[in-house]
C-alpha positions in Angstrom: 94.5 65.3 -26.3 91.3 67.0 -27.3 91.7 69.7 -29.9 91.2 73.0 -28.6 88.2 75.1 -30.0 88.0 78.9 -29.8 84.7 79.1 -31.6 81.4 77.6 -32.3 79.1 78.1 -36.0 76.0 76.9 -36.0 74.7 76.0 -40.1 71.5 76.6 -41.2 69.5 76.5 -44.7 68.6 80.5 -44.4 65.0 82.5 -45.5 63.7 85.6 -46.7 62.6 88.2 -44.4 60.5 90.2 -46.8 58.2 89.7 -49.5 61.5 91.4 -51.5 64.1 88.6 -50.1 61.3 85.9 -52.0 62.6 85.6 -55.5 66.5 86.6 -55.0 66.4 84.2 -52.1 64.7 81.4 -54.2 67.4 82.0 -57.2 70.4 81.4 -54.4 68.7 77.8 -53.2 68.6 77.0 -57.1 71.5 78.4 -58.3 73.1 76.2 -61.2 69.9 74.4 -61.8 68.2 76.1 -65.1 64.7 76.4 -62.7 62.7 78.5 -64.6 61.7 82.1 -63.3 57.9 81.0 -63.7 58.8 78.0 -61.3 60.5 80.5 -58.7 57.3 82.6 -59.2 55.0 79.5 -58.0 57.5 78.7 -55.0 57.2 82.2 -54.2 53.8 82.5 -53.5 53.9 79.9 -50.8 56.2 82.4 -49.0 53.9 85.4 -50.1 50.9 83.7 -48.4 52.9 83.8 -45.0 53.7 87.7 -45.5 57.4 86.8 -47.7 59.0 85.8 -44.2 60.1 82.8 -43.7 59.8 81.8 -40.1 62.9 79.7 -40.3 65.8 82.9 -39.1 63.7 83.7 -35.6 63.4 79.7 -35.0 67.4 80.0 -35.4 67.7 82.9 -33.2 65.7 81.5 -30.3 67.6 78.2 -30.6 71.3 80.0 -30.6 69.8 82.1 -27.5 69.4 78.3 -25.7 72.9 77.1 -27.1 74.3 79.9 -25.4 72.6 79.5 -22.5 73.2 75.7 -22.0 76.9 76.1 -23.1 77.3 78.9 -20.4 75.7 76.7 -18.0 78.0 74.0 -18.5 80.8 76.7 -18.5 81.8 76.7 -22.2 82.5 80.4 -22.7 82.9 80.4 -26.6 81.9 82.3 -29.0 78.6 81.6 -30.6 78.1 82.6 -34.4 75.2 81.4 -36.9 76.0 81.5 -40.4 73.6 80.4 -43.4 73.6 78.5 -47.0 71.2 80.8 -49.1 70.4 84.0 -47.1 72.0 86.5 -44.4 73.6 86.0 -42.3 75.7 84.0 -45.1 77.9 81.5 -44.0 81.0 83.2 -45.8 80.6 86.5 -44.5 80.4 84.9 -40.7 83.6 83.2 -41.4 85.4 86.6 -42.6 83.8 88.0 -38.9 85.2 84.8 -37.5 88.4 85.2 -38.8 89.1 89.1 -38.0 88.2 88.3 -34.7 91.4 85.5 -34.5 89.6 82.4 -33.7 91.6 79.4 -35.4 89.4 76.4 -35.0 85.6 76.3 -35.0 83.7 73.8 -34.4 80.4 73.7 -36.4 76.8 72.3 -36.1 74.1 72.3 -38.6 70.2 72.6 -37.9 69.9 69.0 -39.9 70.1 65.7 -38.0 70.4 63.2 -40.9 73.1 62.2 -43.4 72.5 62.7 -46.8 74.3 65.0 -50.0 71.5 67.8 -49.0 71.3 67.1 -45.3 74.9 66.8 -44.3 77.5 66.5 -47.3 76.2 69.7 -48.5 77.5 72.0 -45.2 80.8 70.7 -45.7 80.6 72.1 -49.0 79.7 75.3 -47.2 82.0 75.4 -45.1 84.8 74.8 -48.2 83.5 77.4 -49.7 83.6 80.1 -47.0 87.1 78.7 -45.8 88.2 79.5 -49.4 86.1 82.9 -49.8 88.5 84.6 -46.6 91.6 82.9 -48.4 90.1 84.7 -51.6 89.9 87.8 -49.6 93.3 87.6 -48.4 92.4 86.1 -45.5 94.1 83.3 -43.5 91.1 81.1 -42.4 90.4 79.0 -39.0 90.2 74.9 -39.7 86.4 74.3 -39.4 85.2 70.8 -38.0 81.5 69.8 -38.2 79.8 67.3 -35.8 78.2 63.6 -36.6 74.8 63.4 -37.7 72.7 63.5 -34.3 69.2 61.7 -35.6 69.7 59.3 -33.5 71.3 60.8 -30.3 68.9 60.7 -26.6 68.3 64.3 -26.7 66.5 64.2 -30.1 64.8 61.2 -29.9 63.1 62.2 -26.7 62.7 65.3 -27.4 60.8 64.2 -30.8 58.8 61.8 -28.5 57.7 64.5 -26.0 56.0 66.3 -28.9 54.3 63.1 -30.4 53.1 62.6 -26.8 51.5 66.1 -26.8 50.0 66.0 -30.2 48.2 62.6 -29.2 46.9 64.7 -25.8 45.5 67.0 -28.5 43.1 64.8 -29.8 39.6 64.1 -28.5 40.1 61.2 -26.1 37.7 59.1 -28.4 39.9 60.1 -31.5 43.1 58.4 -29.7 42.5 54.5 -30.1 42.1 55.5 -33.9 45.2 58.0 -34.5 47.8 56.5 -36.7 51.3 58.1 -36.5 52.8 59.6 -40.1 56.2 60.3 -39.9 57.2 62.7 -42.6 60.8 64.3 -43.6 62.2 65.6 -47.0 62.1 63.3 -50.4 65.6 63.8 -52.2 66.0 61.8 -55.5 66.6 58.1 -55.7 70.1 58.4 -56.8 70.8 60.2 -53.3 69.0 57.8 -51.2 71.0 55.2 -52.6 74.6 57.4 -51.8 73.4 57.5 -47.9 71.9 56.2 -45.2 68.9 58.8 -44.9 66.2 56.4 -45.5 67.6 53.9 -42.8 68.2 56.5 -40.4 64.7 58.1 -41.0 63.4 54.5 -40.3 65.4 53.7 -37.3 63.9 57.4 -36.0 60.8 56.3 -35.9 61.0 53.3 -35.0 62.6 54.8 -31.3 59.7 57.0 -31.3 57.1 54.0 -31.7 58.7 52.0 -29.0 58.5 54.9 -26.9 54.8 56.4 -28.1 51.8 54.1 -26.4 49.4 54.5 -29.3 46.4 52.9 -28.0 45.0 52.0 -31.7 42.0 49.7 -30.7 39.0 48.3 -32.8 38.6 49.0 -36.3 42.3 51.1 -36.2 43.9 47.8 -35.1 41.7 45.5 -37.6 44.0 46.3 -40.6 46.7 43.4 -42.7 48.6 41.3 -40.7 51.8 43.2 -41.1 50.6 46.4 -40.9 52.5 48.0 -37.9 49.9 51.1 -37.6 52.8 53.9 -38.8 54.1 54.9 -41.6 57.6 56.7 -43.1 56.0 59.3 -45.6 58.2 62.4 -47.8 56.8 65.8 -48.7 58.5 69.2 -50.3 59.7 67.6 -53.8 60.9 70.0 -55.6 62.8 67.9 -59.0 61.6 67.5 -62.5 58.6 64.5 -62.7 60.7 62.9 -64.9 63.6 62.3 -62.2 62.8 59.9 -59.2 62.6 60.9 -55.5 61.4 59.2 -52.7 57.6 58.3 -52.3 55.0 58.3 -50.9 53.9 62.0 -50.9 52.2 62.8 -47.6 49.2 64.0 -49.7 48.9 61.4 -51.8 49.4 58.6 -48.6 46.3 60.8 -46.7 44.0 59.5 -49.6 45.6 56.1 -50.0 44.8 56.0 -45.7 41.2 57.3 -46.8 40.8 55.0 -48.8 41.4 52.0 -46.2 39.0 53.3 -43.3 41.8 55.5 -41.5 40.0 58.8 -40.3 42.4 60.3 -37.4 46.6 60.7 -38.5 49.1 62.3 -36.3 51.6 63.9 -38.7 55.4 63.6 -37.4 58.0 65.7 -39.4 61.0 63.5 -38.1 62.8 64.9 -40.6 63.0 69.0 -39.9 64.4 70.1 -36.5 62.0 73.0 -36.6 58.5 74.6 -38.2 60.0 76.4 -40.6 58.2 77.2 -44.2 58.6 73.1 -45.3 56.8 72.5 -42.1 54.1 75.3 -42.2 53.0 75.2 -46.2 53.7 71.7 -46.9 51.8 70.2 -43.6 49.9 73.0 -41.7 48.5 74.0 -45.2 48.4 71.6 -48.0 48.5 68.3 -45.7 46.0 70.1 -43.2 43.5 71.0 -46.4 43.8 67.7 -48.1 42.4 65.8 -44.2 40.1 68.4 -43.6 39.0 67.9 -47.4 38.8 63.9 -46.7 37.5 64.1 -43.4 40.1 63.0 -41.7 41.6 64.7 -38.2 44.8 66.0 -38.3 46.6 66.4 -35.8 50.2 67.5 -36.8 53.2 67.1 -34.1 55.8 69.9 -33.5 59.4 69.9 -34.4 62.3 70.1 -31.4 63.0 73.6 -32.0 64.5 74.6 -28.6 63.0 71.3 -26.2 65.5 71.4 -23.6 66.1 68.0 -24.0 67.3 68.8 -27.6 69.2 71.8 -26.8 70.7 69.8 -24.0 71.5 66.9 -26.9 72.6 69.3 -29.0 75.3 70.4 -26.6 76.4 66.4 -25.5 77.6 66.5 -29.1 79.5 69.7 -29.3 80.6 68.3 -26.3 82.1 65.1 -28.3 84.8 67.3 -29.5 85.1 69.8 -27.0 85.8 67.7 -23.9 85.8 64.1 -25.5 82.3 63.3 -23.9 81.7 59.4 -25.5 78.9 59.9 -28.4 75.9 59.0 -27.3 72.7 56.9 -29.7 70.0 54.7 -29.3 68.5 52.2 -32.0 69.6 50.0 -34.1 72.6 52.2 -36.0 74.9 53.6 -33.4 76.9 57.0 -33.8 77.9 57.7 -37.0 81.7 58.0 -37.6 83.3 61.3 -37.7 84.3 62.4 -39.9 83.0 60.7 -42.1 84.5 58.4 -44.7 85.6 59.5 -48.1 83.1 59.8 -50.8 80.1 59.4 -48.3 77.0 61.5 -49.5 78.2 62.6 -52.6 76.4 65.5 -54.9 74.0 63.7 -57.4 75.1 63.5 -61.2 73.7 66.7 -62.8 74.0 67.9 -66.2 77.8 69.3 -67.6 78.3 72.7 -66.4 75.7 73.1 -63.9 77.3 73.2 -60.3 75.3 71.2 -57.2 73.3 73.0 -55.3 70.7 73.2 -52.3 67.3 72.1 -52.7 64.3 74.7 -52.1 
């Protein structure tokens, strides 16, 4: 028999809402990692340029407001809640709320699609730690269950290739036979890649979106090496020491490499972000968007899923996995991912003694 839920959480990364949230926000996403207040000072004038608000909480709000509206349509009359990692509404104080309200088992959904320590690992570490906060507080917690990964589920895929459609409507009509599609997501460090399946997943992504995404590259766009397949998996938002390996090429650094090669019209698809929050805003609509313009190029940058009904709709055939036992859904080449999932998948990268793992910025 299906386990019966009383409650859903919805797990999110969390932002400031005031130029005053910047720096104590910044010190909770690198907590345990010796970052150096100058460093934090840097990072903090990317969210002082857009006013100190990170556009990340209302992007949650609107998509809870279409959970609730697809769950009530499909007649799932739960409770809703949102907690976050590194900013209120924090995930242990939900939990406490949670609790005192008498719900006993919640099931939980983060605003990341992929697996990974950072991506997935990391929100059952959360969710550890606000189960054992309430037991802490005297509490007697509620068992939390988190869904599968859902990168590759229908409802995000199309939903992603919806808004690759769009962005390729937005170009001149002689700038489409040239536009070459840049999928971009977060780099993490080598030694994570290596602990998950991020970078296959990321490739299977958008490789569904290619199949699906009639890119009419004609001419010179077409004229390139043999195995060049006119698309390219790219990282952005680094954030480690130089000395310590992540995952290249930066989407910066790959616009000049294109350059270089006679490509002058890129369509910039964050696969990896599930909405324009501050990664999405600084690190494409600002510094990607300058470095094009700067080379000449035409930028044309894709949206996220945010709220596309499809991927609210997806969103909810997952939930629905456990809540009615609705058969997982995928397409590509990887299936469903097993939940949960096996022992000792995504674990933290090694860090020095003493310093506990933590989020990256």
């Amino acid at each position: 028999m299906t386990p019966a839920f009383d409650a859903i959480l919805l797990l999110s990364f969390g932002g400031p809402e005031g130029p005053d949230d910047v720096v104590p926000f910044l010190e909770n996403v690198t907590r345990g990692r010796g970052v150096p207040r100058e460093r934090l000072e840097e990072v903090a004038e990317q969210y002082l340029r857009f006013g100190g608000r990170s556009p990340i909480n209302d992007q949650n709000k609107a998509l809870l407001e279409a959970l609730r509206a697809e769950l009530d349509r499909r007649g799932h009359d739960l409770p809703l809640h949102w907690g976050n990692r590194n900013w209120a509404p924090f995930v242990e104080d939900v939990l406490g709320e949670i609790t005192a309200a008498g719900h006993r088992r919640v099931l939980a959904v983060s605003t990341s699609a992929y697996s990974s320590y950072s991506a997935c690992r990391q929100y059952h570490d959360d969710i550890d730690r606000a189960v054992a906060a309430v037991r802490d507080a005297g509490g007697d917690p509620p068992s939390v269950e988190k869904v599968r990964p859902y990168w590759n589920h229908p409802g995000f895929v199309l939903a992603m290739v919806e808004r690759v459609h769009a962005a390729l409507e937005a170009l001149p009509a002689g700038d489409r036979n040239r536009a070459r599609l840049v999928f971009t997501a977060h780099s993490v460090p080598l030694s994570m890649a290596e602990t998950s399946d991020y970078q296959a997943q990321l490739l299977d992504e958008a490789t569904m979106i290619v199949e699906r995404v009639a890119v009419p590259r004609t001419g010179a766009a077409a004229a390139g090496a043999d195995d060049d397949r006119g698309w390219d998996l790219v990282y952005q938002s680094r954030s480690g020491p130089p000395q310590v390996p992540w995952l290249e090429p930066d989407i910066v650094d790959h616009l000049t490499a294109l350059h270089e090669r006679g490509e002058d019209v890129v369509i910039v698809v964050p696969i990896g972000f599930t909405s324009d929050h501050m990664e999405v805003v600084y690190d494409l609509d600002t510094q990607a968007a300058e470095a094009a313009e700067a080379l000449g190029m035409t930028m044309v940058r894709a949206g996220t899923v945010g709220t596309h009904p499809l991927f609210v709709r997806g969103l909810v055939d997952v939930l629905e996995e456990h809540l009615i036992g609705r058969l997982p859904a995928a397409l590509g080449a990887l299936g469903p991912r097993v939940n949960p999932c096996r022992p000792g998948c995504c674990p933290a990268p090694p860090r020095p003694a003493g310093r506990p793992a933590t989020a990256r910025p």
